[in-house]
C-alpha positions as CSV (number, residue, x, y, z in Angstrom):
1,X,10.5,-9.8,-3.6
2,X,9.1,-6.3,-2.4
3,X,5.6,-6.1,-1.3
4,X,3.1,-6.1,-3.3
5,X,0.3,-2.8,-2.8
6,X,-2.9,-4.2,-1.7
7,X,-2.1,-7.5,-2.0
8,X,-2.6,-9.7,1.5
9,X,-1.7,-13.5,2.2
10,X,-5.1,-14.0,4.0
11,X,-7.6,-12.0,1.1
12,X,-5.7,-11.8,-1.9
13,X,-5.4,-8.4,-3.6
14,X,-8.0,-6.1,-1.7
15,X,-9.3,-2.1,-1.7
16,X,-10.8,0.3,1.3
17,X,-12.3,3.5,0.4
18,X,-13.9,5.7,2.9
19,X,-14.7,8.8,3.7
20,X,-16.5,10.9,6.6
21,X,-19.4,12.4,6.3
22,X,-21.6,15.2,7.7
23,X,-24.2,12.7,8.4
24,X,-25.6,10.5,11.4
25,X,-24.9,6.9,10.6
26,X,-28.3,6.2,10.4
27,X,-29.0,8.4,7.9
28,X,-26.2,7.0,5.9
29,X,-27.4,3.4,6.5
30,X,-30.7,4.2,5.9
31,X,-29.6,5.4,1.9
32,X,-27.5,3.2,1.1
33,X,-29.4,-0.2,1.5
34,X,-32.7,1.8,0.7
35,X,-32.7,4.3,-1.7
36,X,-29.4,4.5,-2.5
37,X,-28.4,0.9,-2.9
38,X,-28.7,1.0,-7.0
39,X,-25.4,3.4,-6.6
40,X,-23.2,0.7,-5.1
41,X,-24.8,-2.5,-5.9
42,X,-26.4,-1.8,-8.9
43,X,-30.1,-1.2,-10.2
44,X,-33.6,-3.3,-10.1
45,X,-32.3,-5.1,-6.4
46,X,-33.6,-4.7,-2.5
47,X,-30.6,-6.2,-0.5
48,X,-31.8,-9.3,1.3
49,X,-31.1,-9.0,4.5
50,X,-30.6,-13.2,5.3
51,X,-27.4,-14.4,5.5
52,X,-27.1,-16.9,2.6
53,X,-30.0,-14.7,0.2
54,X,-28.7,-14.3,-3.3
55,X,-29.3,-11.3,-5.0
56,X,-29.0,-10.4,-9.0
57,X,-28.8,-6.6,-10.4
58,X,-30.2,-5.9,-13.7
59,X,-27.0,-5.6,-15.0
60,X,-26.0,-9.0,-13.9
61,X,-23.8,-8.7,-11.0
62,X,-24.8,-11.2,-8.8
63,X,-23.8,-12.6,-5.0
64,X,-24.6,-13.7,-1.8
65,X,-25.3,-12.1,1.1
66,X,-22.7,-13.1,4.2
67,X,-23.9,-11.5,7.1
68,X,-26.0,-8.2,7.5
69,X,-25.8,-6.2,11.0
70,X,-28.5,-3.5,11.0
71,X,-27.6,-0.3,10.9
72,X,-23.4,-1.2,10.7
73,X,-22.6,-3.4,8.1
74,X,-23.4,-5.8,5.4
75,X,-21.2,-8.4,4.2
76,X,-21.4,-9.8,0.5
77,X,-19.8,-11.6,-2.2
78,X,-20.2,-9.2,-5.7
79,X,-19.1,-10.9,-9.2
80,X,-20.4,-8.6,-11.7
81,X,-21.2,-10.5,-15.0
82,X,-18.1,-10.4,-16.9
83,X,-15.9,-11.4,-14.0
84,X,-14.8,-15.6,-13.8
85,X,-14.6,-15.0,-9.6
86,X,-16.2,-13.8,-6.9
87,X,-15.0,-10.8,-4.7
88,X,-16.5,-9.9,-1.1
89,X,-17.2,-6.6,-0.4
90,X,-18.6,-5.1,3.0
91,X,-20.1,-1.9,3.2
92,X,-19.3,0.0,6.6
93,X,-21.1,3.0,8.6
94,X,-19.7,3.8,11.9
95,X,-21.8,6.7,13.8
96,X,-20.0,9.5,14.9
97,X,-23.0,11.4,16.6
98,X,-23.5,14.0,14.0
99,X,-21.0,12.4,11.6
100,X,-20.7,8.9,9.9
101,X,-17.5,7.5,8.2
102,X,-19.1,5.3,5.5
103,X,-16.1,2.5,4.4
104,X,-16.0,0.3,1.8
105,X,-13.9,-2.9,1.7
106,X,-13.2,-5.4,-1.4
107,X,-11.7,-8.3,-1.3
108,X,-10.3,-11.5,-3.2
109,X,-9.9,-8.4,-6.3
110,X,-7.9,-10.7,-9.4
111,X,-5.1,-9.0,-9.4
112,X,-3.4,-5.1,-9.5
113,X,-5.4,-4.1,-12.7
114,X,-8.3,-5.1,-11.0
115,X,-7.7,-3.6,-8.1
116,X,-6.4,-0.2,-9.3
117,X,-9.9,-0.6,-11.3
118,X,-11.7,-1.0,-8.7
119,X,-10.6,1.4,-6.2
120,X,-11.0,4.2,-9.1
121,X,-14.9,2.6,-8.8
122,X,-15.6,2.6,-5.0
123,X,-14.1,5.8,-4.8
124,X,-16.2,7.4,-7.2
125,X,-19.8,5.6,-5.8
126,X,-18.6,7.0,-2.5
127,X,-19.0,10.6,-4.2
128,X,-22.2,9.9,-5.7
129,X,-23.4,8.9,-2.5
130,X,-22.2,11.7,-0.8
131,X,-23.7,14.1,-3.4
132,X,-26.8,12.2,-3.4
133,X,-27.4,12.9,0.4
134,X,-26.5,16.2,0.1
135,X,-29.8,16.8,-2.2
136,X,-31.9,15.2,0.2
């Protein structure tokens, strides 16, 4: 049996988007768990910054926060409403000086449909969120 795209023995099926930006890193972190959070996790939350905090959007999504490492990463488990399973999903800025690579990993995804879904999602809140900083 060939390989399966995306699929891993340790996290099931899984997604990384990412994408550099023209940004210091924490500029970039500062957005996106401040004002910019409602673009990836969703609106009416402040991300908890305990490990083992639960959060719930207005839309439903719920989760659990996993680990948080100011100013580099945040590690959560995301299971919007209609979904029977929860997915983890860390959100990544590494500093480059001037630049930031902002990354976005999912895991635990239910299978390809989902993942092909949901890579078509990250990749498009990583646009917003670059378009969004480029107002500010």
């Amino acid at each position: 049996m060939a390989n399966e795209v995306g699929k891993t023995a340790q996290s099931g099926w899984e997604i990384g988007v990412s994408r550099t930006l023209p940004y210091p890193g924490g500029r970039v972190w500062e957005f996106v768990t401040g004002e910019g959070l409602e673009i990836w996790l969703g609106p009416g939350v402040e991300l908890p910054r305990e490990r083992g905090a639960g959060y719930e959007t207005e839309s439903g999504t719920t989760g659990e926060v996993r680990s948080f490492h100011e100013g580099t990463r945040v590690r959560l488990t995301w299971r919007p409403k209609d979904w029977d399973h929860d997915s983890t999903l860390q959100i990544t800025v590494v500093d480059q000086g001037k630049r930031s690579t902002l990354k976005i990993h999912q895991e635990w995804l239910a299978d390809a449909a989902e993942r092909a879904e949901q890579r078509a999602y990250w990749k498009q809140v990583v646009e917003r969120i670059e378009a969004a900083l480029a107002e500010r």
